[in-house]
C-alpha positions as CSV (number, residue, x, y, z in Angstrom):
1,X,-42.5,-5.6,62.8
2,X,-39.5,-5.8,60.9
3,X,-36.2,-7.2,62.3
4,X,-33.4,-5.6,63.0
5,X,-30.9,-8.1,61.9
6,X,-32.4,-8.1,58.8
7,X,-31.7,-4.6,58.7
8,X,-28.3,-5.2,59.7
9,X,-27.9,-7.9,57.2
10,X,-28.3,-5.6,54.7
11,X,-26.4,-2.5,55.7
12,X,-23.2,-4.9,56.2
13,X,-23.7,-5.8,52.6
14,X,-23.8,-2.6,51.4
15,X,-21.0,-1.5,53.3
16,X,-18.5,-4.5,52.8
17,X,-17.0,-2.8,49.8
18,X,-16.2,0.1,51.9
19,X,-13.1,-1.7,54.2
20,X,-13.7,-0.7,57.9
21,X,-16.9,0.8,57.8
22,X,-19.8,0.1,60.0
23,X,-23.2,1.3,60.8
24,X,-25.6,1.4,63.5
25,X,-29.5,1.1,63.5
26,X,-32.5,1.5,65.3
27,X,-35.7,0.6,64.7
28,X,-39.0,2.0,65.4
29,X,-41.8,1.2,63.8
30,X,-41.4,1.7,60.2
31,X,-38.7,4.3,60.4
32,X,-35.1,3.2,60.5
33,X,-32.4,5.6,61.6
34,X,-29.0,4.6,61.1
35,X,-25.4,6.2,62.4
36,X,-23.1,5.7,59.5
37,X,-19.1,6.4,60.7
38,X,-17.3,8.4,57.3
39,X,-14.6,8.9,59.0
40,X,-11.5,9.7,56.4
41,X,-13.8,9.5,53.1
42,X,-13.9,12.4,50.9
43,X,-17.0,13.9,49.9
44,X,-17.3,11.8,46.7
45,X,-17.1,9.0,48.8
46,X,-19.8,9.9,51.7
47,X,-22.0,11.1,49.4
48,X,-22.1,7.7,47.5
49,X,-21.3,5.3,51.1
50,X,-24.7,7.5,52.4
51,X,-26.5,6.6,49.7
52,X,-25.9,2.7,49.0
53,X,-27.2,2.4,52.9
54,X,-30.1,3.9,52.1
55,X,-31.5,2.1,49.2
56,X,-30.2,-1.2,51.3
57,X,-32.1,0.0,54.1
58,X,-35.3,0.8,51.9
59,X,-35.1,-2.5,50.7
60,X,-35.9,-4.3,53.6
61,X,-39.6,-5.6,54.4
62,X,-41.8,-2.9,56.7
63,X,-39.3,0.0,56.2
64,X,-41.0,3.2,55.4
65,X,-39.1,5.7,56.0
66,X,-34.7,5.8,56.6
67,X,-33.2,8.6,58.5
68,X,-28.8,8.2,58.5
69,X,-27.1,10.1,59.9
70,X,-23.3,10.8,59.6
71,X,-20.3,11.1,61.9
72,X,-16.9,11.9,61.5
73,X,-14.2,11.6,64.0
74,X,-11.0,14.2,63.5
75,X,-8.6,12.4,61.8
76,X,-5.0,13.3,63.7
77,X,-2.5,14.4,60.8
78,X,1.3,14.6,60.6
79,X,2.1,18.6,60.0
80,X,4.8,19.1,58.7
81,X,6.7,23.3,58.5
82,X,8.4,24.2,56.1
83,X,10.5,27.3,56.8
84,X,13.4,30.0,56.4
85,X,14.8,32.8,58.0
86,X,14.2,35.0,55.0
87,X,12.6,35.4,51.9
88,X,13.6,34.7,48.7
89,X,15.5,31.0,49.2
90,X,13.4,28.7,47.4
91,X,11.2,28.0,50.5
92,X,7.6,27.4,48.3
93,X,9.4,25.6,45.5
94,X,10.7,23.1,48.6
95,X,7.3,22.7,50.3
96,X,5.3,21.9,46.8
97,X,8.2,18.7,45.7
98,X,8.0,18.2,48.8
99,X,4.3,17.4,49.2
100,X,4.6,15.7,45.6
101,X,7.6,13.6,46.7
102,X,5.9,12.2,49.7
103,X,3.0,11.9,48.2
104,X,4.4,9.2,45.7
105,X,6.0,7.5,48.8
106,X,2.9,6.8,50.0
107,X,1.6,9.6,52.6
108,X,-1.9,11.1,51.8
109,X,-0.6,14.8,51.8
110,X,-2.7,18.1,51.8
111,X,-0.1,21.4,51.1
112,X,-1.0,24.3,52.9
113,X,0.2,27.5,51.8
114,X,0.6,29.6,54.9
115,X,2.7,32.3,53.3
116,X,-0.2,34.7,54.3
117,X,1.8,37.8,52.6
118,X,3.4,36.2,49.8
119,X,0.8,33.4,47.9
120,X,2.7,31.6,45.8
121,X,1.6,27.8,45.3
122,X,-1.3,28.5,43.3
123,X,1.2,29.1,40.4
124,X,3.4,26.7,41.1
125,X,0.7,23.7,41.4
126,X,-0.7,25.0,38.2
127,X,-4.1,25.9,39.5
128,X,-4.1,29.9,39.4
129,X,-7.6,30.9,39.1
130,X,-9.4,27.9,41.3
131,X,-11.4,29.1,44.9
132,X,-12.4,26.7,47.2
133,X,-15.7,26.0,48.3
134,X,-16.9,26.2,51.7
135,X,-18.9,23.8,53.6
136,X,-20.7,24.6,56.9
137,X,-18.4,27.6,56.9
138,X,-15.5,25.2,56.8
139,X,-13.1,25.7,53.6
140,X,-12.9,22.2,51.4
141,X,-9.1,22.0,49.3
142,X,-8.6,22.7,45.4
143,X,-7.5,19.3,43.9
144,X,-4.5,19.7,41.8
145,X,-2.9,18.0,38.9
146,X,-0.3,16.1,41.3
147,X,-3.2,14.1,43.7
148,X,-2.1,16.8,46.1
149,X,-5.1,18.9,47.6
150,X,-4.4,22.5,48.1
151,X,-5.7,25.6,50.2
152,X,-3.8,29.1,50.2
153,X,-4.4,32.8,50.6
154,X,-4.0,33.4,47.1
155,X,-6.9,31.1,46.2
156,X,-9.0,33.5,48.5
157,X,-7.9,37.2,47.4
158,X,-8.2,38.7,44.2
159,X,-4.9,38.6,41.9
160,X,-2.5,41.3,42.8
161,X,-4.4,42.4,45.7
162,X,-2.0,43.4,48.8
163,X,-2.5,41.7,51.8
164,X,-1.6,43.8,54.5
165,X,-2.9,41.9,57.6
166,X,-1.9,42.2,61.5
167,X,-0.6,39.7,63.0
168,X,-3.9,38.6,64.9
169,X,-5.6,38.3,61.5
170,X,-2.8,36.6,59.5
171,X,-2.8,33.6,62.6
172,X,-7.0,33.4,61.9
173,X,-6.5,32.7,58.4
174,X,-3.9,30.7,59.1
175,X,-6.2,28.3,61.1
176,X,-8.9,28.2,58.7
177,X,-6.5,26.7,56.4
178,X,-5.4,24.7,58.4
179,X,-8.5,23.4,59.8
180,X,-10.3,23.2,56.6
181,X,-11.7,19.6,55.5
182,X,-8.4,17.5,54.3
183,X,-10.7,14.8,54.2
184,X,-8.2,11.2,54.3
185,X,-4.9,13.0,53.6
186,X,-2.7,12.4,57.1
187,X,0.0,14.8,56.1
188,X,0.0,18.4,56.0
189,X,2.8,20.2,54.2
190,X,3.1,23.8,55.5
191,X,4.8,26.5,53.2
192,X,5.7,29.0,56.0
193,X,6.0,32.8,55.6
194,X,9.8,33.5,56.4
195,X,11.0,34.8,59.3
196,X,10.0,34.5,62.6
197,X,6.7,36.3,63.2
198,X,3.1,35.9,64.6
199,X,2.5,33.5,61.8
200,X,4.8,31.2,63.2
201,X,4.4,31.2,66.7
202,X,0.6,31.1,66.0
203,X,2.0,27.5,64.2
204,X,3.6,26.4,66.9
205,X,0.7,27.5,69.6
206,X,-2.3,26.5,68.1
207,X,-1.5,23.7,65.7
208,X,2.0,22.0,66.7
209,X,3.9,20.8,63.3
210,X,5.7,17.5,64.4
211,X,8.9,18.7,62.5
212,X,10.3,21.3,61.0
213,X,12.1,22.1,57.3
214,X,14.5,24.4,57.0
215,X,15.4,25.9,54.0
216,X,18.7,28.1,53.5
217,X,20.9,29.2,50.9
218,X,24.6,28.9,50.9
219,X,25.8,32.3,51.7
220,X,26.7,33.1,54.9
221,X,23.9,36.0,55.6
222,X,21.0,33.6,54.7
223,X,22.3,31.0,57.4
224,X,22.4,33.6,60.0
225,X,18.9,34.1,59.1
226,X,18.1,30.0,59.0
227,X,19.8,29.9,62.4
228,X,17.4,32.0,63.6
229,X,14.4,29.9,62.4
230,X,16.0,26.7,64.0
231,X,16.2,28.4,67.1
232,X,12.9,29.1,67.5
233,X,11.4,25.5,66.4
234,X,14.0,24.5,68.9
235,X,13.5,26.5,71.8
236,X,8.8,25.9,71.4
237,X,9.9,22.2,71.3
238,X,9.3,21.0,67.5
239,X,11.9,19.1,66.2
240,X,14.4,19.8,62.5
241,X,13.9,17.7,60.4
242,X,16.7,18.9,59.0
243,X,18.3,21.5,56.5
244,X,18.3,22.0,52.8
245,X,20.6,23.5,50.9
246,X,18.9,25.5,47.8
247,X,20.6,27.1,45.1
248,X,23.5,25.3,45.2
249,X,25.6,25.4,42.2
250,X,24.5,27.4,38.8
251,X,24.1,24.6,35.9
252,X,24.8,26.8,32.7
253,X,21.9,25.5,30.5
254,X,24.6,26.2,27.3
255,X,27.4,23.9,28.4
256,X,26.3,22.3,31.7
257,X,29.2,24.0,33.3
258,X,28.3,24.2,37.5
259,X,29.8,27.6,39.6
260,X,28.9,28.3,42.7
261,X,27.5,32.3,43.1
262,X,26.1,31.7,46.6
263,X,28.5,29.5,47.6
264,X,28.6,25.6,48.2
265,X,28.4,23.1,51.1
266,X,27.6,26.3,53.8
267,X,24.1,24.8,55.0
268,X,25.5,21.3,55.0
269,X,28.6,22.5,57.7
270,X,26.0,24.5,59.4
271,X,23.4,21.2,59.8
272,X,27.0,19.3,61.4
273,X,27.6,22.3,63.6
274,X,24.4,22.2,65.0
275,X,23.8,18.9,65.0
276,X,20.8,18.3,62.9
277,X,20.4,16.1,59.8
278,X,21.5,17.5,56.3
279,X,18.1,16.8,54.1
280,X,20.3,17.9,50.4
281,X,21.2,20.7,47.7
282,X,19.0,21.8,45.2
283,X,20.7,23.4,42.4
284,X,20.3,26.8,40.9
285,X,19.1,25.4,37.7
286,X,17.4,27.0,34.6
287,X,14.9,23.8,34.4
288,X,13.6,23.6,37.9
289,X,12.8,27.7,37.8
290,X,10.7,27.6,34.4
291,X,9.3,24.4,35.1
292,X,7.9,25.6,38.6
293,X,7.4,28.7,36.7
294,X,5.1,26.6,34.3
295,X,3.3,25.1,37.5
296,X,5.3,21.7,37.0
297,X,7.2,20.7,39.9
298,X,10.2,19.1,39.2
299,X,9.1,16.2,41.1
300,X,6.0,15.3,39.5
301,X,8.4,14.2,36.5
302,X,11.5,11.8,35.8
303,X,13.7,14.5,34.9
304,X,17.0,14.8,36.1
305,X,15.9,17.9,37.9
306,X,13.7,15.7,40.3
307,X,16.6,13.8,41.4
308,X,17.7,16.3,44.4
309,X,14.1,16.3,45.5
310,X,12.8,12.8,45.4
311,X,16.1,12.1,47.8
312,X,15.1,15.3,50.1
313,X,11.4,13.6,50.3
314,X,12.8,10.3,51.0
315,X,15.1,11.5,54.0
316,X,11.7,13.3,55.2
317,X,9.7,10.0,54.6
318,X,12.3,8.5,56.5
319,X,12.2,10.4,59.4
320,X,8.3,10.5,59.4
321,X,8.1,6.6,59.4
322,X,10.7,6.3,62.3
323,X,8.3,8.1,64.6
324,X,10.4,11.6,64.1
């Protein structure tokens, strides 16, 4: 009869690389079947955890035959919105430096791009053209180039194709995404469609960011909009973040001259009229648009142009590591 805290000798060995991780056996006769906790590994990583216990369990006098068997408890993540009023204000370029920023600050981050109607991160995380898999019907992220793991509509329609959803469909694919297998990231960046639609009360209903992003520009007309947005995080019960200021200031790329188009310093008086915390101005600058264009984000780099949003990841960092 073989003994089981030889069995468990070996198991701890095997697992001792693996900080945290434990298993539990049973023995009967010369089978062996062992619970092995994967909690927060990737696939990678149970594949090779679930391996190294069995060779360590074959290895042991009088076992035959090893069953495991792997659990996983839900890891609780940190979800963070990203949203606007309206479209066209720089909301998906925010969400992917975002995700990148924090990421380099030391949060595991996932980005989700929940602009159901309006894809867009594919291209700006350079990987247009990559699907994700599934796994027991439950969708597994595309790596990117920037340690940030990815899932978006885009991924899963053709290129081009028109997604004209009802609301009842949009919030379903919405939760897929979201509940697809992040694996150990604990942050979830979510690119919101704008507006303040079925999309986002679904959000706030079913998954309950921590804190919200919004993103305005300076004209007048887009903070009515981003008003609107604030109110409804505020009134469901999720918290601002803050407010960012995007296209503020044109940098000529011929003399470096910087005008103002839309405006300056609007979303900042806004944020101290409403009491909520002024997260920074992106500028409208030739550089950020054809690197994101390129599927670069400015803050995967050391550029000058990732200056504005290392500092608005920080201030989110901040406010994440406070406890909100």
């Amino acid at each position: 009869m073989t003994d089981i805290a030889q069995l468990t000798v070996a198991l701890n060995a095997a697992l001792d690389p693996v900080a945290g991780k434990r298993a539990t056996a049973r023995i009967e006769g010369d089978r062996a079947s062992i619970i092995l906790d994967v909690t927060g590994l990737d696939e990678p990583a149970r594949d090779a955890i679930e391996r190294d216990v069995q060779a360590a369990a074959a290895g042991v006098a009088g076992i035959a035959t090893v069953r495991v068997a792997l659990t996983s408890q839900r890891t609780r993540r940190l979800l963070i919105a990203v949203a606007s009023g309206k479209g066209g204000v720089g909301k998906s370029t925010v969400s992917a430096n975002l995700a990148i920023g924090l990421q380099a600050l030391g949060r595991r981050v996932g980005l989700v791009d929940a602009d159901i109607y309006g894809p867009s991160q594919p291209t700006l995380m350079g990987v247009q053209g990559s699907r994700p898999t599934a796994k027991d019907k439950v969708l597994e992220p595309v790596s990117t180039p920037y340690g940030v793991p990815l899932l978006s509509m885009g991924q899963l329609v053709a290129p081009d194709q028109a997604i004209a959803w009802r609301g009842p469909m949009a919030a379903g694919a919405l939760g897929q995404l979201v509940d697809a297998d992040w694996a150990a990231q604990d942050t979830l960046v979510i690119d919101l469609p704008p507006g303040t639609g079925d999309v986002q009360l679904s959000m706030i209903q079913k998954h309950r960011p921590a804190g919200a992003v919004i993103v305005s520009t300076p004209q007048d007309l887009a903070l009515i909009d981003a008003r609107r947005a604030i109110d409804l995080f505020t009134k469901a019960g999720v918290p601002i973040i803050g407010l960012v200021e995007n296209m503020a200031g044109y940098i000529c790329p011929h003399c470096g001259e910087v005008s103002d188009p839309f405006g300056r310093g609007g979303a900042e008086a806004a944020a101290a009229e409403l009491g909520i915390e002024f997260l920074g101005r992106i500028p409208l600058d030739m550089a950020i648009r054809s690197a994101s264009d390129a599927g670069v984000p400015p803050a995967s780099g050391n550029g000058v142009e990732s200056l504005a949003f290392s500092g608005i990841a920080q201030r989110v960092f901040h406010w994440i590591e406070q406890g909100g």
